[in-house]
C-alpha positions, 0 to 999 in steps of 0.5 A: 452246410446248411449256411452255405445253402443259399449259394447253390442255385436250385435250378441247376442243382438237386439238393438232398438233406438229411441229418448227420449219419453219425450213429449219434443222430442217424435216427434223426433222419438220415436212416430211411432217408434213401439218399442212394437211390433217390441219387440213382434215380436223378442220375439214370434222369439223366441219363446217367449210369447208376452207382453201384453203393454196394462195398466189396470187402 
């Protein structure tokens, strides 16, 4: 993903990085990274209704 990144125009788009979440590298950034709710802010930005992330098992 990280190669393909210059094809995706900045202006347009918001892009959030992170490492894997794979229990090998998700201390390496992925954990505290808040990508679910930095997603529901953008979108709510937007007016946008929110994802509701939470599973129902």
């Amino acid at each position: 993903a990280q190669e393909k990144q210059g094809l995706i125009d900045a202006t347009k788009h918001h892009v959030l990085k992170a490492a894997h979440p794979s229990p090998l590298s998700a201390h390496n950034g992925f954990f505290g990274s808040k990508h679910f709710s930095k997603t529901n802010q953008l979108l709510m930005q937007h007016e946008q209704k929110p994802i509701d992330w939470k599973l129902s098992i």
